[in-house]
C-alpha positions as CSV (number, residue, x, y, z in Angstrom):
1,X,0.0,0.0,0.0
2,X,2.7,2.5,-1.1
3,X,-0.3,4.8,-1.8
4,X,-3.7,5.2,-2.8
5,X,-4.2,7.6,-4.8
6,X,-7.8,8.2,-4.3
7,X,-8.4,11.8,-2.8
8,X,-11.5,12.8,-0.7
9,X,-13.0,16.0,-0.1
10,X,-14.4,17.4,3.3
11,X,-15.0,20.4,4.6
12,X,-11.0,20.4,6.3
13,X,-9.4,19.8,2.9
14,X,-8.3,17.4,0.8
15,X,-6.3,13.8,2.1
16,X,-5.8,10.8,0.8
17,X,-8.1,7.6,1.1
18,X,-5.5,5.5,2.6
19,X,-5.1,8.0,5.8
20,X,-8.8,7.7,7.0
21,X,-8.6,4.0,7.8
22,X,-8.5,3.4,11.6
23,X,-5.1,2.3,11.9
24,X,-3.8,5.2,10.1
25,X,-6.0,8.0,11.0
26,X,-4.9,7.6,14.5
27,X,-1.1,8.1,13.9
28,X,-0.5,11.4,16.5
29,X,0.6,13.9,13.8
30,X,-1.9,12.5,11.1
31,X,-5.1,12.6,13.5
32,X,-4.2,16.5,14.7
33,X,-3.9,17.2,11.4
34,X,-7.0,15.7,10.0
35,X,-9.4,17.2,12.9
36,X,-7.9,20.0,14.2
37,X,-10.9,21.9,14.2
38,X,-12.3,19.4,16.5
39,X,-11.8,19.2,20.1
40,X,-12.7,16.0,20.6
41,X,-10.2,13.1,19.7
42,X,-11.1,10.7,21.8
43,X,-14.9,10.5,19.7
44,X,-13.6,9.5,17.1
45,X,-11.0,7.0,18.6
46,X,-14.4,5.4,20.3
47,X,-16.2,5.6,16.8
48,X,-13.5,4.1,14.8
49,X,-13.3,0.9,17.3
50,X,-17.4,0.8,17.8
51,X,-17.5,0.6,14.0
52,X,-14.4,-2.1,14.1
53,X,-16.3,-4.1,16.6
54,X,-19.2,-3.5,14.4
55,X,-18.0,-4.9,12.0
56,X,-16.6,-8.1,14.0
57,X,-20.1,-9.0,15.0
58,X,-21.2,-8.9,11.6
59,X,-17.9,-11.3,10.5
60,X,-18.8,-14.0,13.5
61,X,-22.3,-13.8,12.7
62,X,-23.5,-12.5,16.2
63,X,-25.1,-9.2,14.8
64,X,-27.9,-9.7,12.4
65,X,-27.9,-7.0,9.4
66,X,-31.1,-4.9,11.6
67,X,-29.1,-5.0,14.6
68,X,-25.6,-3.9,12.4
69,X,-27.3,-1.5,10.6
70,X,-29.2,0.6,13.7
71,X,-25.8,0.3,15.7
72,X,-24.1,1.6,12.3
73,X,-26.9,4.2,12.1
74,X,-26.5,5.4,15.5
75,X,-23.0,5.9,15.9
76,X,-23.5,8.3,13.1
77,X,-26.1,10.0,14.4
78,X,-24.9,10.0,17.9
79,X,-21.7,12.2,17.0
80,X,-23.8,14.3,14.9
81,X,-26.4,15.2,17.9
82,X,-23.5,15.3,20.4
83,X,-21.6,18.1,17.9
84,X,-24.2,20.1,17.1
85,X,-27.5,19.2,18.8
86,X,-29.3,18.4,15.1
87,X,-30.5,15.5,13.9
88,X,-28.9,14.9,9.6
89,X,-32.6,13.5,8.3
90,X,-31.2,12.6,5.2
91,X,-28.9,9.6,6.9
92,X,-32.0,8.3,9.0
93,X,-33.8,8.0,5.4
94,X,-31.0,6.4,4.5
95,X,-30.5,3.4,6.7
96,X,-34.6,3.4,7.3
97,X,-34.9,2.8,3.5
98,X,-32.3,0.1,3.5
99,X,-33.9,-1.5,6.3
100,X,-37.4,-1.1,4.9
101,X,-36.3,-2.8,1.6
102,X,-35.1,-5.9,3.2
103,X,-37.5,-6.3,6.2
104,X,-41.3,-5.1,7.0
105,X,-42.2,-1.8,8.6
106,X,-43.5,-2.6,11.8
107,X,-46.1,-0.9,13.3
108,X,-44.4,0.7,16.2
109,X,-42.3,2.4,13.8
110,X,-45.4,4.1,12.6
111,X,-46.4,5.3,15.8
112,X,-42.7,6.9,16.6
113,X,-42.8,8.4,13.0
114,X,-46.0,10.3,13.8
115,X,-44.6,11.6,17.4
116,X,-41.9,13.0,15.9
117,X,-44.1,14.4,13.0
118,X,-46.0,15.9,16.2
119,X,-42.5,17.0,17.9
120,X,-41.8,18.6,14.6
121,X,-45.5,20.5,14.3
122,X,-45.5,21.6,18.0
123,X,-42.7,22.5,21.4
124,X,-42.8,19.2,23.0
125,X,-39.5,20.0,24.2
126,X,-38.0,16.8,22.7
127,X,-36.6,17.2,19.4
128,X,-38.0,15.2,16.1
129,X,-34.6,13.3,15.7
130,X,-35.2,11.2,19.0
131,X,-38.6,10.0,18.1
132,X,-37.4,9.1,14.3
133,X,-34.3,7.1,15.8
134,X,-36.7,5.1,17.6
135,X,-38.9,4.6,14.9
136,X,-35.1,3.4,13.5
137,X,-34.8,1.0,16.6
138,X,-38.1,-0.5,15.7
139,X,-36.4,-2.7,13.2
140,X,-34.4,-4.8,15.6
141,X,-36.6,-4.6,18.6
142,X,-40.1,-4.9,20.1
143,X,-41.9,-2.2,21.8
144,X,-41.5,-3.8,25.1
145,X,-37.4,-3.8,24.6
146,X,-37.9,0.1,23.0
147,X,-39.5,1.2,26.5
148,X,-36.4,-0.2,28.2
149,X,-34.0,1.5,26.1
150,X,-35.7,4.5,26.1
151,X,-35.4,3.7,30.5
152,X,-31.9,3.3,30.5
153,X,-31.5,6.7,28.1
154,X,-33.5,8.9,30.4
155,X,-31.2,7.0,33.2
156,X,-27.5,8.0,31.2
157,X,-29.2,11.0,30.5
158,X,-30.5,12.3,33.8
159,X,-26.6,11.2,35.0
160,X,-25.5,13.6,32.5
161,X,-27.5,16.1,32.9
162,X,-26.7,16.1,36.5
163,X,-22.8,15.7,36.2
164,X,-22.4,17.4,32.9
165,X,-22.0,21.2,32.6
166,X,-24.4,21.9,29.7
167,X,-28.3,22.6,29.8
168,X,-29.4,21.3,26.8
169,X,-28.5,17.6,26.7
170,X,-28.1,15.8,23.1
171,X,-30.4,13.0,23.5
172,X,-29.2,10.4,20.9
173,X,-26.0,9.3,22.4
174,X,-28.3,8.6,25.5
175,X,-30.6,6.2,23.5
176,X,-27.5,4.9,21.4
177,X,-26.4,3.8,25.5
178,X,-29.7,2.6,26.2
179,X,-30.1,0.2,23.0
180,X,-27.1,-1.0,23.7
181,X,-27.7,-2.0,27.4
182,X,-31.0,-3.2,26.4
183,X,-29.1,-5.4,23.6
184,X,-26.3,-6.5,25.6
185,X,-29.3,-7.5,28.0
186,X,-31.5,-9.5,25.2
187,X,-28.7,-11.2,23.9
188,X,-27.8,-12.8,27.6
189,X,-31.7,-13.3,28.0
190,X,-32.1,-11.1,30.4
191,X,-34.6,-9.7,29.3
């Protein structure tokens, strides 16, 4: 791999392919370099090995492509919310359409769909992007298992709230904790 030659463009300039693999990217000099404007290196450190392990549940077959996909999904949209408190739509219609090619809609992803159409229409105080990530989780999990995570989130996020600094929490990292706990939970049968 003397060099790929294939150049991407982002909003920090232009690099080469090669340098955003994990193993590269977090070189000390190349990783300053590439996020500079960012204050936050160790985010992207955890995101590059969530997607690794990721990607080693889908290789041993433990992670079905629902489960792979919504974890994919809300690692994405977890750094997004936590950077800027908004919610990319475009990347939820994304990995929704994927899913809802491959597997049925189910009905509770109608019902968050309309709550966040609702959230969207009036103040409820919780933004759109929380309700549509659930209607997301609804793929890979019952209602039942979407009222735990969303009890474990308001849990990480009350914890936050409390110990954190800021007023305004960004909600999806909270449910990305809670779907996990809830997973790590339904996969030991647990729950």
């Amino acid at each position: 791999m003397a060099g790929l030659h294939i150049y991407l463009t982002i909003e920090h300039g232009i690099f080469r392919a090669s340098v955003l693999l994990p193993m590269n990217s977090h070189t000390p000099f190349i990783f300053r370099e590439l996020f500079k404007s960012f204050h936050s290196y160790a985010i992207y450190l955890c995101a590059s090995l969530f997607s690794g392990l990721i990607y080693y549940g889908i290789i041993c077959d433990t992670l079905t492509l629902p489960i792979s996909l919504t974890l994919g999904a809300s690692l994405i949209l977890s750094v997004y919310d936590f950077k800027s408190h908004q919610f990319p739509v475009f990347l939820w219609l994304f990995f929704t359409i994927i899913l809802a090619i491959f597997y049925p809609v189910p009905v509770t992803f109608w019902a968050w769909f309309i709550l966040a159409i609702l959230a969207e229409i009036f103040p409820l105080k919780i933004g759109a992007g929380d309700f549509l990530y659930l209607a997301l989780v609804s793929f890979s999990m019952s209602f039942i298992q979407s009222v735990w995570l969303i009890q474990f989130a308001s849990l990480f996020g009350i914890m936050g709230f409390i110990f954190g600094k800021e007023k305004e929490i960004a909600f999806v990292p909270y449910l990305t904790t809670g779907y996990l706990m809830t997973l790590l939970l339904v996969q030991n049968h647990l729950l």
